[in-house]
Phi, psi and omega in degrees: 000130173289107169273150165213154176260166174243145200230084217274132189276166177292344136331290176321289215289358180270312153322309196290322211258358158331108153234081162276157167301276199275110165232134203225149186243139187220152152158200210301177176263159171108349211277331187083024190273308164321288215292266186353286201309305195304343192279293181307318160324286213293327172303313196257012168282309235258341187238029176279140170303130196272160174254209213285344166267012167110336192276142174248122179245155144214175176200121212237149205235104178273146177227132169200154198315315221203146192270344173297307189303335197289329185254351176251341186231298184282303168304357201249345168277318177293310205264004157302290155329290151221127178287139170354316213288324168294259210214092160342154158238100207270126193259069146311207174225068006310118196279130172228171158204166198223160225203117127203142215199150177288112185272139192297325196273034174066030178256166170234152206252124188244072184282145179233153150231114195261136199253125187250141131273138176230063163271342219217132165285359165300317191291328180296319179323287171324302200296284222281359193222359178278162160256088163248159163323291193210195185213147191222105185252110172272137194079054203280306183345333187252018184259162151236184210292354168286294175357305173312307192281337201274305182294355200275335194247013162240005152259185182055040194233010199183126350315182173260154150347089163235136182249165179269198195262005167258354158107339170313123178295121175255350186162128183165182202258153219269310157279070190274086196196152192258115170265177179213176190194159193170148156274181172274131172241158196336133177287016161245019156275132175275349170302291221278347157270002164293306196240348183260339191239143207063193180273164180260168162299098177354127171080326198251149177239156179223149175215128162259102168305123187320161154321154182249327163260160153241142167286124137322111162273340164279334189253358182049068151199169178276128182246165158323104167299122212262339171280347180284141163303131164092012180283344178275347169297347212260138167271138179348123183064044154287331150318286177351286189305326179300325161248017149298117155072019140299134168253193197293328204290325186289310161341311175311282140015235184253067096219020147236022153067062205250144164297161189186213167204088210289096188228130189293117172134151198284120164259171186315331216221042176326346188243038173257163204214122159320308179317295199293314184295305200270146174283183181243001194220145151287144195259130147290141187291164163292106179284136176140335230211124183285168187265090161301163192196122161237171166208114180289157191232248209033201188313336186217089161306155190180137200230151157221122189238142184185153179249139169276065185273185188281011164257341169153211182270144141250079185285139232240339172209162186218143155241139198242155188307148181207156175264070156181163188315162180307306166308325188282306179313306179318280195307318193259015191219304192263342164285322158331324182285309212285340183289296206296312170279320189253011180314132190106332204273146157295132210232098163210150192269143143212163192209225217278172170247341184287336176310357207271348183273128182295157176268155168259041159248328198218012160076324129033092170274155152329330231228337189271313194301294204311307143010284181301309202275005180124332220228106179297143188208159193217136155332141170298165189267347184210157146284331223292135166282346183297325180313300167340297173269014192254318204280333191295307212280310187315317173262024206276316210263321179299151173283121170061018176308332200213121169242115182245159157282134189297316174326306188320093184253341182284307193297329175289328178286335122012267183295357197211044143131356174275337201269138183202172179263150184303150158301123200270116182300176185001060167185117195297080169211156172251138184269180164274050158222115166320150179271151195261113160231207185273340154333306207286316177331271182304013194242309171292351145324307190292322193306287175324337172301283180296348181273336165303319201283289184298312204256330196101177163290183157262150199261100167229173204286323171297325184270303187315318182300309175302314184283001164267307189307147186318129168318153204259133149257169180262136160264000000 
């Protein structure tokens, strides 16, 4: 039998002395993030109140999205730590394994572990029928959040309980709490509004491992954190290799530990950076300073509000695509934001330049209806997208050219691997035209934003005429 020690990194070592309910580790892969979590079972099984006959029961239910994963990463992590020799590992139905052993101070620790996947509804069925201690979920990123709620009502339930006849706890199990695991995961993920955004919940913590990379800005390329964790585990050049013919959006990702979306394709803006782009506060607008509104229109409207200051854009809200008319997207979405956030503010739109063509029902351009509901809006000065992406990247490369609010979550997800160029079928290539998704909408809102904020209107004799007229406040 392979003894290995274990050496808990400084993360770790943060982790282990938590005793939040819910606590979760997040950072690059290769980080020793399985292990730590797998460390820590074995840790609150061995410090379970032993009963009367001296034995520490506990049972702890490991979870992961898919049963290939479950059986190829996560059991396979376990029996690094602990081997067959220890405690088998039985592929039943549930595949469990079992631990039981003497502890010097004579008491023993008789631990279960039941190994889960919640790919299969057989599998969700089991979860809803266990008695456990705890939990331990890998990958949380790929779990969802009912899931959680399902385990949340499936711990503390083993050992049972027992009380006196006043109701006093005499025995029963002592760690009752859900660990995590996790690359950075989606800004529309509930981990990240769960530990990133806002207050946490009473009882839950989060520990974050360094980037296993840093951007440079002077060579613009990525180096070795020389401060990332799990490195003496790791073999020689894993990184190195990791950033050869990687792209960036995975680089971010899961090793500089950027939130994102790991997705098959060239994306647009390769060179936006969470750190740099995103604010660390949510941004309120500046009074004093008018409110851009850009907009995409058809079938699924999509709105971007934002100020121009003498440092760059900031955008301060996003309406994300909906199925549903210009009017209605207007009345039941974009004037509600604009009473509660912008009352008072100056207000003008631009958008699409095809909106300037009437429809054949009521003769109508986009630019008129918006007109009728409150809201002045002026054509973009161009459609072409290389302008489009020439105007975005000019304020991606500027300090602080382009600032979002962390709510902004589509958009950030957006930028960081959904908005991508379409794919070419049956062939490992791309055209230069972004794929039309639910990405593309808010994102050429924003593009109509920045092409206003840099350029202005198109100076034609029908807009000039609207743009002499008095500035619009919202009331």
């Amino acid at each position: 039998m392979i003894v290995r020690e274990y050496y808990a990194s400084p993360t770790g070592v943060n982790f282990h002395l938590s005793d939040a309910v819910v606590k979760y580790m997040e950072g690059p892969v290769g980080g020793g993030k399985s292990t730590t979590c797998i460390m820590d079972l074995m840790s609150m099984a061995m410090s379970q109140q032993p009963d009367e006959a001296g034995v520490r029961y506990s049972r702890w239910g490991i979870i992961r999205a898919t049963n290939p994963q479950l059986r190829s990463t996560t059991i396979k992590t376990f029996e690094m730590w602990i081997p067959p020799e220890i405690a088998p590992v039985v592929y039943t139905a549930p595949i469990n394994a079992h631990i039981r052993q003497r502890l010097q101070d004579g008491t023993v620790v008789d631990c279960e572990f039941v190994f889960l996947a919640l790919d299969e509804p057989d599998d969700i069925k089991k979860l809803t029928s266990l008695e456990l201690t705890g939990a331990y979920i890998n990958e949380v990123r790929e779990i969802e959040h009912a899931h959680f709620e399902t385990l949340q009502g499936r711990i503390g339930r083993f050992p049972q309980t027992r009380k006196d006849e006043k109701g006093k706890t005499l025995y029963g199990p002592t760690h009752i709490k859900i660990i995590m695991d996790s690359n950075p995961p989606k800004t529309t993920h509930w981990t990240y509004d769960m530990f990133h955004t806002g207050q946490l919940p009473e009882g839950y913590a989060i520990f974050i491992q360094p980037p296993a990379v840093l951007w440079n800005e002077q060579t613009e390329s990525w180096d070795l954190n020389p401060d990332a964790e799990n490195l003496s585990h790791l073999p020689d050049g894993y990184y190195e290799r990791q950033l050869k013919g990687a792209t960036d959006e995975y680089i971010r990702v899961m090793l500089a530990g950027e939130p994102g979306m790991t997705q098959a394709g060239k994306i647009v803006f390769p060179s936006y950076s969470e750190k740099k782009h995103v604010s660390l506060v949510r941004l309120d607008p500046i009074r004093g300073l008018p409110v851009i509104i850009g907009m995409d229109f058809g079938l699924t409207p999509a709105a971007v509000l934002g100020q121009l200051t003498n440092r760059g854009f900031r955008i301060t809200d996003e309406l994300p695509t909906t199925d549903e008319s210009l009017e209605d997207f207007v009345t039941e979405y974009l004037q509600p934001l604009l009473v509660k956030r912008y009352p008072g503010y100056q207000i003008v739109g631009s958008g699409d330049p095809a909106g300037s063509g009437r429809n054949d029902i009521d003769k109508r351009t986009r630019f008129m209806v918006l007109l009728s509901l409150g809201i002045r809006a002026f054509p973009a000065m161009t459609n072409s997208f290389v302008t489009r992406k020439e105007t975005v990247e000019w304020f991606l490369r500027r300090d602080e050219g382009l600032l979002i609010s962390p709510h902004c979550t589509v958009l950030r997800e957006a930028f960081g691997g959904g908005y991508i160029y379409k794919q070419l079928q049956n062939a490992n290539r791309s055209t230069e035209r972004p794929d039309k998704n639910a990405y593309s909408h808010p994102m050429d809102a924003l593009q109509y934003a920045l092409l206003y904020a840099k350029y202005g209107y198109v100076p034609t004799k029908k807009v000039a005429s609207e743009a002499n007229k008095k500035p619009y406040y919202y009331a």
